[in-house]
Backbone as CSV, one residue per row, in Angstrom:
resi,resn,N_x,N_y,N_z,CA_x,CA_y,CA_z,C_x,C_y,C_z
1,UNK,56.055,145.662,135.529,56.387,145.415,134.137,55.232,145.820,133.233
2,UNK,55.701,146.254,132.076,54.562,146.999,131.081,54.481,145.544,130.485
3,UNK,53.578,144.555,130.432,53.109,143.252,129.906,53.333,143.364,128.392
4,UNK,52.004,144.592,127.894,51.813,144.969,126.664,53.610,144.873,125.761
5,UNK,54.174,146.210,126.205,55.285,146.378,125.269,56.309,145.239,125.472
6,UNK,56.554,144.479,126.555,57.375,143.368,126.869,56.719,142.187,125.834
7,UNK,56.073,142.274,125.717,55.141,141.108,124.913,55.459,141.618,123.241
8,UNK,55.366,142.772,122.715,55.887,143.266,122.155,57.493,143.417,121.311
9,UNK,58.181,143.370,122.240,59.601,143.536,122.177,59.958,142.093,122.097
10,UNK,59.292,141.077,122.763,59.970,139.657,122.554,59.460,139.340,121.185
11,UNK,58.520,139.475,120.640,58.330,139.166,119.344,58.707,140.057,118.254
12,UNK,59.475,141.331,118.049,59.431,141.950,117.245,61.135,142.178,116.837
13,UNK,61.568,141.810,118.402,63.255,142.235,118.563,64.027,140.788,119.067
14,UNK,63.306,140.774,120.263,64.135,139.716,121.462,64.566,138.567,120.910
15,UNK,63.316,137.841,120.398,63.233,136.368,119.777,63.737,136.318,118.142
16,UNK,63.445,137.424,117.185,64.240,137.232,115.884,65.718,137.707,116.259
17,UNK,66.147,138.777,117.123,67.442,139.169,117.278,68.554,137.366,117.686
18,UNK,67.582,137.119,118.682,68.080,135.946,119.032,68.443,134.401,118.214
19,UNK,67.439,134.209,117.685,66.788,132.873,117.235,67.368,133.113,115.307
20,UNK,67.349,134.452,115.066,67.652,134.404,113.534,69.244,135.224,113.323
21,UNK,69.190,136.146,114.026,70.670,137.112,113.799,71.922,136.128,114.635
22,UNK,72.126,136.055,115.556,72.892,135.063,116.785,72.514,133.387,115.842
23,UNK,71.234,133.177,116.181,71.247,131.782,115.783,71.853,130.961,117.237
24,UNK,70.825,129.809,117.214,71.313,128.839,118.769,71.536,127.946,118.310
25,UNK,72.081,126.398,118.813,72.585,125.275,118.846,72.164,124.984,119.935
26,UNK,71.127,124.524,120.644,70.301,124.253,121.888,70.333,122.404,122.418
27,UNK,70.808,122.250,123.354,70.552,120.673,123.650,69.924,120.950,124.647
28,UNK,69.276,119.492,125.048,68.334,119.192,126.230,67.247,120.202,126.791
29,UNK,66.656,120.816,125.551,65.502,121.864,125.879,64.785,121.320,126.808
30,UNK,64.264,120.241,126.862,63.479,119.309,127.840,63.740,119.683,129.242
31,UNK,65.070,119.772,129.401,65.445,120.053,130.958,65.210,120.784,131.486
32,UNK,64.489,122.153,130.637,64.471,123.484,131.213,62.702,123.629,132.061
33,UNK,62.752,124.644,133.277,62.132,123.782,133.844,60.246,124.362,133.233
34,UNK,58.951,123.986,133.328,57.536,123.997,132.529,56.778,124.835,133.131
35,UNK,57.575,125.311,134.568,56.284,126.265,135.124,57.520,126.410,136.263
36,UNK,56.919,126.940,137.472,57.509,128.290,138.608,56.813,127.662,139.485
37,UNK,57.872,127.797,140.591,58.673,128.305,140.888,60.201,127.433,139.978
38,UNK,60.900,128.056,139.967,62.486,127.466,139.888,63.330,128.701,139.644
39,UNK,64.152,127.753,139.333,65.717,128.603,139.353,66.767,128.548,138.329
40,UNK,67.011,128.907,137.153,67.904,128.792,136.354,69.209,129.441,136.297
41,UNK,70.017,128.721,136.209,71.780,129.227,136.181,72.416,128.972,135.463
42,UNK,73.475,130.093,135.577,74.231,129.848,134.110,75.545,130.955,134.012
43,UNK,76.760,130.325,133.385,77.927,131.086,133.611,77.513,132.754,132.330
44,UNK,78.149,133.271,132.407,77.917,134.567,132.244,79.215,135.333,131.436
45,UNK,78.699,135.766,129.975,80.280,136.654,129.297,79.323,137.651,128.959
46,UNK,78.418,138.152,128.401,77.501,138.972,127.379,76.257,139.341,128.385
47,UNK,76.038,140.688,127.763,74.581,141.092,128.170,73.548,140.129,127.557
48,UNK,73.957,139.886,126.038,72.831,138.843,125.622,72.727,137.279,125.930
49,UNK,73.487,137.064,127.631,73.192,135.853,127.930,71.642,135.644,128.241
50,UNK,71.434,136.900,128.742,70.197,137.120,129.388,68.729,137.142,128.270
51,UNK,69.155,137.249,127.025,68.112,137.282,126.065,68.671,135.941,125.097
52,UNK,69.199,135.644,125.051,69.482,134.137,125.343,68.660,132.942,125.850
53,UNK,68.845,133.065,127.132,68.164,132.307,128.080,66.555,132.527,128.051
54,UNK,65.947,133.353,128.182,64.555,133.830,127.967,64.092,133.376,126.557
55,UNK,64.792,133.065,125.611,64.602,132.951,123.696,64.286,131.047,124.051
56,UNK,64.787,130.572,125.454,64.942,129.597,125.493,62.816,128.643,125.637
57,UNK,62.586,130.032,126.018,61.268,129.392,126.820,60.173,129.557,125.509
58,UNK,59.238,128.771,125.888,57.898,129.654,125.201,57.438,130.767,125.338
59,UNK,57.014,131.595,124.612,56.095,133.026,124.607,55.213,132.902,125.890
60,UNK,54.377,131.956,126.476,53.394,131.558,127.001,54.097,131.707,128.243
61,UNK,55.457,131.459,128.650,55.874,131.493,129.855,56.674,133.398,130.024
62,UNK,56.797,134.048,128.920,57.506,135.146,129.313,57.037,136.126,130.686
63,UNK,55.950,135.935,131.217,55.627,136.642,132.463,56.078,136.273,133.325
64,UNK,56.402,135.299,133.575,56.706,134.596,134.923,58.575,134.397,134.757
65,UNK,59.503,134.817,133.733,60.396,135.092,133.300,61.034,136.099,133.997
66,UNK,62.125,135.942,134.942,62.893,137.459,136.011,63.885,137.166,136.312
67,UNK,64.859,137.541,135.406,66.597,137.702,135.473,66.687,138.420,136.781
68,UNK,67.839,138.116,137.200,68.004,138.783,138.474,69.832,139.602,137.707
69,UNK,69.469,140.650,138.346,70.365,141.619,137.839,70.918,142.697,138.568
70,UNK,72.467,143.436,138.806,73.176,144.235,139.647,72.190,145.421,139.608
71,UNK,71.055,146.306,140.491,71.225,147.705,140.855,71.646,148.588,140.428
72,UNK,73.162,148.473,140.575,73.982,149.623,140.759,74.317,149.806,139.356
73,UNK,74.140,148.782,138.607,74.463,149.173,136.734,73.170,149.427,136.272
74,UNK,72.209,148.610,136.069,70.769,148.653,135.484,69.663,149.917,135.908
75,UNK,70.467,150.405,136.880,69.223,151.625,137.883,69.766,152.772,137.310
76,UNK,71.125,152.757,137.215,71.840,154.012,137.119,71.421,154.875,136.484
77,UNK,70.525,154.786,135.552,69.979,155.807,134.174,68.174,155.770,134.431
78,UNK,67.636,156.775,134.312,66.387,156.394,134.184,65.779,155.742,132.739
79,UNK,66.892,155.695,131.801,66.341,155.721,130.619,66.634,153.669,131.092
80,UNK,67.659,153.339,130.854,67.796,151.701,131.163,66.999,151.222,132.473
81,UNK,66.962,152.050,133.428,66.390,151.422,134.473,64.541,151.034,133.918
82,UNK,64.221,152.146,133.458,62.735,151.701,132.803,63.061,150.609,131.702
83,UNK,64.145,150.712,130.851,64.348,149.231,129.679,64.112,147.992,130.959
84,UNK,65.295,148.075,131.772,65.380,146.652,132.224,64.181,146.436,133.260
85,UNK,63.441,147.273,133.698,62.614,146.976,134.451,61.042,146.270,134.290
86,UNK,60.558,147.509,132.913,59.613,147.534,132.527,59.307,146.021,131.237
87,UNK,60.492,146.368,130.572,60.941,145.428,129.130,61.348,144.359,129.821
88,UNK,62.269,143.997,130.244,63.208,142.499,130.558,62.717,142.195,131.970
89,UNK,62.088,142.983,132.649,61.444,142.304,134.057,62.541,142.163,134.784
90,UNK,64.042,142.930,135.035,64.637,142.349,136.128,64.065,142.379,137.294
91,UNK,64.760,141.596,138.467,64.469,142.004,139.874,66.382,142.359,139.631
92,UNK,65.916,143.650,140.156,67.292,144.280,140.672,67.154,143.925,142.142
93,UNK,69.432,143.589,142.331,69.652,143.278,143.270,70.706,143.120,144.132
94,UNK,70.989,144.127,145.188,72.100,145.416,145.226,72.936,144.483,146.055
95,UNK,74.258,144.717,145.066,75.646,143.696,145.375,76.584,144.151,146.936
96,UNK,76.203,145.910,147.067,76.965,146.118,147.983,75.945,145.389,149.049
97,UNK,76.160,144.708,149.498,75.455,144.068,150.747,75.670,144.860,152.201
98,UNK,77.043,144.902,152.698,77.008,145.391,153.547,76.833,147.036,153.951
99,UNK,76.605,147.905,152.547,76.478,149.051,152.691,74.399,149.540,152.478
100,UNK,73.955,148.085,152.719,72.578,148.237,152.990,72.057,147.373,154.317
101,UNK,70.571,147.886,154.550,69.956,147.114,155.537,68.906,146.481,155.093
102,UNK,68.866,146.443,154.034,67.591,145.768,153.621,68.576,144.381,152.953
103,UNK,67.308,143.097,152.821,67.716,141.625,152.657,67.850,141.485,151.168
104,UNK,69.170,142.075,150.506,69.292,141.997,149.198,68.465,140.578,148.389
105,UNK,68.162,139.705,148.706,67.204,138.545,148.107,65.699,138.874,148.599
106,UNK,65.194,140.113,148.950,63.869,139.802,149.204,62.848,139.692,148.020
107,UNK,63.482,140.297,146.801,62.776,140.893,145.400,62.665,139.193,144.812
108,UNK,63.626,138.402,144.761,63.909,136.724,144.938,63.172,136.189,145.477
109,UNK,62.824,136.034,146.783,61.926,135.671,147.566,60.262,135.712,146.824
110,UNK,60.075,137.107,146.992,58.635,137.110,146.769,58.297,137.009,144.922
111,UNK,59.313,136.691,144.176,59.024,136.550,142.977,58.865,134.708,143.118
112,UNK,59.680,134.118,143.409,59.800,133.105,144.002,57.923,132.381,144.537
113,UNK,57.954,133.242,145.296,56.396,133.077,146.126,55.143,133.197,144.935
114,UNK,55.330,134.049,144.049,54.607,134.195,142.790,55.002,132.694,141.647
115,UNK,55.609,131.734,141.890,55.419,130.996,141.122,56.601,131.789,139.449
116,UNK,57.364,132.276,139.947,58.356,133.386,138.519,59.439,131.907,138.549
117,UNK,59.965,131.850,137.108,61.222,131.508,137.017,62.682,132.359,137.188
118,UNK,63.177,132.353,137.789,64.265,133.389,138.198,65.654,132.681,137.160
119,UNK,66.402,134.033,136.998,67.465,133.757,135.651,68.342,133.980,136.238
120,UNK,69.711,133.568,136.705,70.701,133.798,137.859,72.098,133.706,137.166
121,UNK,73.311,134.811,137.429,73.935,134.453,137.201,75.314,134.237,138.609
122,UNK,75.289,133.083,138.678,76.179,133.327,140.119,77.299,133.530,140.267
123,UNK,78.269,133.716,138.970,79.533,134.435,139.237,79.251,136.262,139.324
124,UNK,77.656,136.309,139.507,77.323,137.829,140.137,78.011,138.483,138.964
125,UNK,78.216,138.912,137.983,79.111,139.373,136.766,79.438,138.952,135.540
126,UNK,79.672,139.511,134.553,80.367,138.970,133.800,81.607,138.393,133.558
127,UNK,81.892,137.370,133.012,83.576,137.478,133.290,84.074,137.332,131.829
128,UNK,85.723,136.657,131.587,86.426,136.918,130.671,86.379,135.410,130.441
129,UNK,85.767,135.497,128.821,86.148,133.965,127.776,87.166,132.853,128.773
130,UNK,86.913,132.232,129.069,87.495,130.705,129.415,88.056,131.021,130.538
131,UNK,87.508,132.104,131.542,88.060,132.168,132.894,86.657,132.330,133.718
132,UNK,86.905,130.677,134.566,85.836,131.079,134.786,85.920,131.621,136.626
133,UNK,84.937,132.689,136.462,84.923,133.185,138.352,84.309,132.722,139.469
134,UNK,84.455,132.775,140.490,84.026,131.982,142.079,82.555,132.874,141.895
135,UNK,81.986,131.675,142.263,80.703,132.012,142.217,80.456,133.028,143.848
136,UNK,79.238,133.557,144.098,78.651,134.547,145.132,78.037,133.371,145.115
137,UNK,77.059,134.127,146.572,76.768,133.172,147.918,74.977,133.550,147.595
138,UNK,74.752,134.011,146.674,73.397,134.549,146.495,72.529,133.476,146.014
139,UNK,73.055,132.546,145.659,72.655,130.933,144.947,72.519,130.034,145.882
140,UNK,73.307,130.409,146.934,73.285,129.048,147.621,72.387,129.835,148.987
141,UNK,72.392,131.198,149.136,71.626,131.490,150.058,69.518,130.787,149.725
142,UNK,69.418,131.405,148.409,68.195,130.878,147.819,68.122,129.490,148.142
143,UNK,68.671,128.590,147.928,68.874,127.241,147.435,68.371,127.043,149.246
144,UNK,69.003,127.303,150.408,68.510,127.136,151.622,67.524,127.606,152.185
145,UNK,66.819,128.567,150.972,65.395,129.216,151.284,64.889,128.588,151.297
146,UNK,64.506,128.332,149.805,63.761,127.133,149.217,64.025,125.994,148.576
147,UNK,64.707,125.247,149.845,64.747,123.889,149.567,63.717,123.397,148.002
148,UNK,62.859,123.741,148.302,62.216,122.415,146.911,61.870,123.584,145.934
149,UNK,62.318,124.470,145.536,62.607,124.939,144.168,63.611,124.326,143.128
150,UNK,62.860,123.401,142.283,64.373,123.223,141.575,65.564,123.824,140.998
151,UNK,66.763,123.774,140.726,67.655,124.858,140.279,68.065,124.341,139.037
152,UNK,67.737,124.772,138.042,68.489,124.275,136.625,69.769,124.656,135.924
153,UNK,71.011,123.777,136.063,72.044,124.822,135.094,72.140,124.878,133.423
154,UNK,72.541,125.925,133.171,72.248,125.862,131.957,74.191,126.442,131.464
155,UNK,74.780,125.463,130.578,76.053,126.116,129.883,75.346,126.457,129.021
156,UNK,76.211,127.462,128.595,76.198,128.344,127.400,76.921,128.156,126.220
157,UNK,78.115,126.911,126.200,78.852,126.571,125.347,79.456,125.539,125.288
158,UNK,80.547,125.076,124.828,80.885,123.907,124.760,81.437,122.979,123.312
159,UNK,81.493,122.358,122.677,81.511,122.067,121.585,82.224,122.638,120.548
160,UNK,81.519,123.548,119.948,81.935,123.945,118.518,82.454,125.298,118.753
161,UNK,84.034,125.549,118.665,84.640,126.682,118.272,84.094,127.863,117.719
162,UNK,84.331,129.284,118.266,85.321,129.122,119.189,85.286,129.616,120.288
163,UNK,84.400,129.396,120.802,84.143,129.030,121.984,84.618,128.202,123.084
164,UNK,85.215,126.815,122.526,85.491,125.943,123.575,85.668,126.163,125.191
165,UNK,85.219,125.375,126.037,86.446,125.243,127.164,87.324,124.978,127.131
166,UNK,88.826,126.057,127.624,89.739,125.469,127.305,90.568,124.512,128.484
167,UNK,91.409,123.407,128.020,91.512,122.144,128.897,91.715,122.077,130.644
168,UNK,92.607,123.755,130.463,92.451,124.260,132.013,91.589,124.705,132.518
169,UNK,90.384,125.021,131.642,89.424,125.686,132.402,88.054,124.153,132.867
170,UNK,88.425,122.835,131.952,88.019,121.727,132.571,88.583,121.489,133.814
171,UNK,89.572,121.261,133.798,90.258,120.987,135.122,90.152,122.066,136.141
172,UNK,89.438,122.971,136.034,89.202,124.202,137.267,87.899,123.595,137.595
173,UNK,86.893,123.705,136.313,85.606,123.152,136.764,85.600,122.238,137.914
174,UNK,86.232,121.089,137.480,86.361,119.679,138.140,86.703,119.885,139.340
175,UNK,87.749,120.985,139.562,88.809,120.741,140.978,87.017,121.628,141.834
176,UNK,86.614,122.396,141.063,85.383,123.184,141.983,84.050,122.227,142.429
177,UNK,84.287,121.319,141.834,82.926,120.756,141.590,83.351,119.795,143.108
178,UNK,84.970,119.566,143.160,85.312,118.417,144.538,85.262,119.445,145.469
179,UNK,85.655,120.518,145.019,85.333,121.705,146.496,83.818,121.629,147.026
180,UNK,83.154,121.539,146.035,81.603,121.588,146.158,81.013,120.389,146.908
181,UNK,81.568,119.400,146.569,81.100,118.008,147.182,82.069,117.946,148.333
182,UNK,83.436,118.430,148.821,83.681,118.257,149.974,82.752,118.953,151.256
183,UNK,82.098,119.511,150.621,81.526,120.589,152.073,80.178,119.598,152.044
184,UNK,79.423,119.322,151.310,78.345,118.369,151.980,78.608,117.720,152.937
185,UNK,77.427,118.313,153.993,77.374,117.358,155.302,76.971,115.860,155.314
186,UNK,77.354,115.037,156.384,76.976,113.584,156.678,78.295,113.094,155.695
187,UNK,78.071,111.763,155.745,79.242,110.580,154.988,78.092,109.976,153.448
188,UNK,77.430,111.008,152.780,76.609,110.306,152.093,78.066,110.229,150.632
189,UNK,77.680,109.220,150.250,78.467,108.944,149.273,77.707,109.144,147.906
190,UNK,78.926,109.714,147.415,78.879,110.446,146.431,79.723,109.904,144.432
191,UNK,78.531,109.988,143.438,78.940,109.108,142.487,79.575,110.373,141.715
192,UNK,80.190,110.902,140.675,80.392,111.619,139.726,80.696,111.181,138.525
193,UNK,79.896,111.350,137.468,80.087,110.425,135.612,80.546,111.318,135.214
194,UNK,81.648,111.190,134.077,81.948,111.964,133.130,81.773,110.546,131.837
195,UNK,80.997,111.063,130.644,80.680,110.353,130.032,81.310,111.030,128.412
196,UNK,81.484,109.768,127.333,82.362,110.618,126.075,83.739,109.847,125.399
197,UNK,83.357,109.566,124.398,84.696,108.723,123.625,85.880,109.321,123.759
198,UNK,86.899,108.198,123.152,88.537,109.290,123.503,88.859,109.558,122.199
199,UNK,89.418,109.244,121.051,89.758,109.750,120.359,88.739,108.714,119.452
200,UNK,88.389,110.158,118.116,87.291,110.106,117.420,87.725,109.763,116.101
201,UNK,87.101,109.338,114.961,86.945,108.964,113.465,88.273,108.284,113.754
202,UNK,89.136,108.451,113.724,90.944,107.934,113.376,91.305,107.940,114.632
203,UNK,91.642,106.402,114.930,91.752,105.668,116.784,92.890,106.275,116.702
204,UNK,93.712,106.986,117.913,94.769,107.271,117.912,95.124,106.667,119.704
205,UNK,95.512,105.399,119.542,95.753,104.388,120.512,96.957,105.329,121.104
206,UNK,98.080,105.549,120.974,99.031,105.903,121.513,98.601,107.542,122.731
207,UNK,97.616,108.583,121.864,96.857,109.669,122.494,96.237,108.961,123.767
208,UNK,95.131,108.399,123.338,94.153,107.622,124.141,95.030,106.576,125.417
209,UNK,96.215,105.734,125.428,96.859,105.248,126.451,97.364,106.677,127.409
210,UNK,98.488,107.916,126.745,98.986,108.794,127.328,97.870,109.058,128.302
211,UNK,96.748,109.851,127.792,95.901,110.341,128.432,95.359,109.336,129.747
212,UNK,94.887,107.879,129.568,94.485,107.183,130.598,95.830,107.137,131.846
213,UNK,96.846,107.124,131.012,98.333,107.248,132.104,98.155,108.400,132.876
214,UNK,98.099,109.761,132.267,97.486,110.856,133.115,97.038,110.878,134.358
215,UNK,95.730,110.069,133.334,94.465,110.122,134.768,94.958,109.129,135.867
216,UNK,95.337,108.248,135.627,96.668,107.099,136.888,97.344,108.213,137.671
217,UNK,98.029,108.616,136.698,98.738,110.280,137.977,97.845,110.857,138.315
218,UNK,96.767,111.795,138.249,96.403,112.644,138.125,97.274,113.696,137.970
219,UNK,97.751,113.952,136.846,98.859,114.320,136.168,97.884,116.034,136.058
220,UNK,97.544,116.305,137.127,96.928,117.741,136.315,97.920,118.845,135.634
221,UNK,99.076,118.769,135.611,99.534,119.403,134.903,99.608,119.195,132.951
222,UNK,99.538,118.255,132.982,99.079,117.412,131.704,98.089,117.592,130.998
223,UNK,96.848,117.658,131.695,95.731,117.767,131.364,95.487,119.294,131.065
224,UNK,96.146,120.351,131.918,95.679,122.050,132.022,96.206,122.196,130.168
225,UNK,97.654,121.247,129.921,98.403,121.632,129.214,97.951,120.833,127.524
226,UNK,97.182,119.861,127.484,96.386,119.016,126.740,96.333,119.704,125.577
227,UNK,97.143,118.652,124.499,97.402,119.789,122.987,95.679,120.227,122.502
228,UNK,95.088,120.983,122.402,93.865,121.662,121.451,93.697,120.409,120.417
229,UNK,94.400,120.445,119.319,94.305,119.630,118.550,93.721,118.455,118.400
230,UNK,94.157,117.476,119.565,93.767,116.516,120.218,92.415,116.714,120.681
231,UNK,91.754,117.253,120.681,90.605,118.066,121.230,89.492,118.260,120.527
232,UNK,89.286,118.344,119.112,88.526,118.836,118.613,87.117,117.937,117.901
233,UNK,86.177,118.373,117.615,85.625,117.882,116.800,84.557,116.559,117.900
234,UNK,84.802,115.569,117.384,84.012,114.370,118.044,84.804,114.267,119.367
235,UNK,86.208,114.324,119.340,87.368,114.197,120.031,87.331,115.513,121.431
236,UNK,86.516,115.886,121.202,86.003,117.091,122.163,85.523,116.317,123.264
237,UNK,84.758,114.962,122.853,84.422,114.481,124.345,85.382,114.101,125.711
238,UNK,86.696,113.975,125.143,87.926,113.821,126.394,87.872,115.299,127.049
239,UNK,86.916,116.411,126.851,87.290,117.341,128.292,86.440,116.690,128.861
240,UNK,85.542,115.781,128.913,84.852,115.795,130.112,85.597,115.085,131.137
241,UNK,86.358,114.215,130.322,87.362,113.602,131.113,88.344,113.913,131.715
242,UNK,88.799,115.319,131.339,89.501,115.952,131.471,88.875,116.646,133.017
243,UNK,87.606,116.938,132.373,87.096,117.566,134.149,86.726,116.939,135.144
244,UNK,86.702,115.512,134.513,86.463,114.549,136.000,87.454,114.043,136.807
245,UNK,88.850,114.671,136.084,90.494,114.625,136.602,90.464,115.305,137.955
246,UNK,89.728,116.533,136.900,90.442,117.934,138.348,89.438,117.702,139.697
247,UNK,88.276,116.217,139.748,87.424,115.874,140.807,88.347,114.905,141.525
248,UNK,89.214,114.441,141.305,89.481,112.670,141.906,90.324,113.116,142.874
249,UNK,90.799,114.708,143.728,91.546,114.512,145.134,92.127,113.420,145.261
250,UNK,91.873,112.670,146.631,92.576,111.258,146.817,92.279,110.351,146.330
251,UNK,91.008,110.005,145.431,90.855,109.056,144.614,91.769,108.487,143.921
252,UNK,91.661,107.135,143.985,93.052,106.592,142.833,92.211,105.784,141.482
253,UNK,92.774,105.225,140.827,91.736,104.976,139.732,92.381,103.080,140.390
254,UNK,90.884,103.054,139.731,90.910,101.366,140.916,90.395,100.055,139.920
255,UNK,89.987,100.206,138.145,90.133,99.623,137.736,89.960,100.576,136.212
256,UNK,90.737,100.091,135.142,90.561,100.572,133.691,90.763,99.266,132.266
257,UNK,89.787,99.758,131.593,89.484,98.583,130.658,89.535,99.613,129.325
258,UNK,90.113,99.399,127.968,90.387,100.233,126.756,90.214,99.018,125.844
259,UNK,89.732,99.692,124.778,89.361,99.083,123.503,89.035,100.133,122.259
260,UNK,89.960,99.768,121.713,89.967,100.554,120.070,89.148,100.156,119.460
261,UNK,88.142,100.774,118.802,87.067,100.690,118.770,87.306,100.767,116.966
262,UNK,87.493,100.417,116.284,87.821,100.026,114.482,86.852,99.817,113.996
263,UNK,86.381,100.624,112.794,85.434,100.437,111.857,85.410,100.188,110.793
264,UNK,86.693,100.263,110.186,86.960,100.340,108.889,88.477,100.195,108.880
265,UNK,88.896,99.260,107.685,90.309,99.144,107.093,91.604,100.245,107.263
266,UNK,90.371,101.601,107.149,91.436,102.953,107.282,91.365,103.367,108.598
267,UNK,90.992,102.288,109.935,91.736,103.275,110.978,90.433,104.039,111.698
268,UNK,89.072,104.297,110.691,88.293,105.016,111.117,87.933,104.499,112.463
269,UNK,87.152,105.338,113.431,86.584,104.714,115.087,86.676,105.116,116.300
270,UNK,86.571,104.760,117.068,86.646,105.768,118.255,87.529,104.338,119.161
271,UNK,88.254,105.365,120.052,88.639,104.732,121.399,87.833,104.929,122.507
272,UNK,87.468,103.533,123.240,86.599,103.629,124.202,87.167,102.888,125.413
273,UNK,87.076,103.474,126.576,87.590,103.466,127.793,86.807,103.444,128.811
274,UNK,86.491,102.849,129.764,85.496,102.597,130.746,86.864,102.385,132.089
275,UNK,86.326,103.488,132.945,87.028,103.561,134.257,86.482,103.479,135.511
276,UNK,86.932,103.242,136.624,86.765,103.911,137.874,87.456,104.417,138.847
277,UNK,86.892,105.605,139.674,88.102,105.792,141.020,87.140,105.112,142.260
278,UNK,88.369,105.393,143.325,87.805,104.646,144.470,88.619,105.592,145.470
């Protein structure tokens, strides 16, 4: 990597392109991790996820900063292969696996060994707005490298339109996340929170019962189908609930407690619901 012009380009392009043209809405900066080795992840639509994520850190950490990125797109040109190499520091890292002999994670490895934060995207690609894709095995191969690297995820969205997740794409999350926890070995038991009011400013008791009836079924057809409307705003916090649906397999819900939560004469308040499965 050319240090000089990379050092350069984040202050002149990277960080105002980012931080002033785009503009972020950033939570839990804290989480991200203060030094290297680690591992950051994160679902993937845009080339500028990747200058994104890097806008996320201090200046002070940009060396140790290495997206990991496809080969076969980023190499193809000598003119981009010197951008992404020299400028953005990828470690390129060649997807056809079986049409090589070399250990497509070794560039991982020894950046890894240098103390680098690595930038990962593990659906290996980009994909399409609110679909989200099966992740590659390149995450979890690392992850059994180096056990004590931490791995940080990072969403990219959420909240404020229009962007959202949409209600089926909670309930995919969720159903992946029980795929994910069924394969852990041993009988260790396992907690999952979804945390978040039900319906926001104006209690809408009748919304807020349907929905807890739902989750009694696990009515996932209900939930994929969950009016938008109902959805928005403060009222945005029922996808999480929504994605802790598509987790509960054989779980049944084993106790539920609701309270309309009234603030005012007009109705204003939230509905609040405290559950469990078993």
């Amino acid at each position: 990597m050319n240090r000089v012009l990379r050092f350069l380009f984040w202050i002149l392009i990277g960080r105002p392109l980012v931080l002033i043209v785009l503009g972020l809405n950033v939570r839990n900066l804290k989480g991200l991790p203060k030094t290297g080795p680690a591992i950051v992840v994160a679902n993937h639509n845009s080339h500028l996820d990747t200058l994104v994520l890097m806008s996320l850190f201090p200046q002070r950490l940009l060396r140790w900063l290495r997206p990991v990125a496809a080969a076969d797109y980023f190499l193809r040109r000598r003119d981009l292969a010197w951008f992404a190499l020299e400028i953005i520091g990828i470690i390129p890292l060649t997807r056809q696996v079986r049409a090589s002999h070399n250990d497509p994670l070794a560039g991982c490895d020894a950046a890894l060994a240098e103390n680098s934060i690595l930038i990962l995207f593990p659906e290996g690609q980009r994909g399409e707005p609110e679909k989200p894709a099966a992740f590659k095995t390149g995450i979890a191969h690392l992850a059994r490298r180096h056990p004590q690297v931490p791995i940080v995820p990072v969403f990219l969205n959420a909240y404020y339109p229009p962007n959202q997740p949409s209600p089926a794409r909670c309930v995919a999350l969720g159903e992946a996340l029980r795929r994910a926890v069924d394969t852990f070995p041993g009988d260790a038991r396992i907690g999952v929170i979804a945390s978040g009011g039900l319906s926001h400013f104006v209690v809408d008791e009748a919304f807020d019962h349907t929905l807890i009836e739902a989750l009694r079924r696990k009515d996932m057809g209900f939930f994929r189908a969950a009016p938008l409307t109902k959805l928005m705003s403060g009222r945005s916090e029922m996808r999480n609930g929504i994605c802790l649906a598509g987790t509960l397999g054989p779980l049944e819900l084993s106790w539920v407690s609701y309270v309309p939560g009234y603030r005012t004469p007009a109705l204003s308040g939230t509905g609040l619901c405290f559950a469990s499965f078993q």
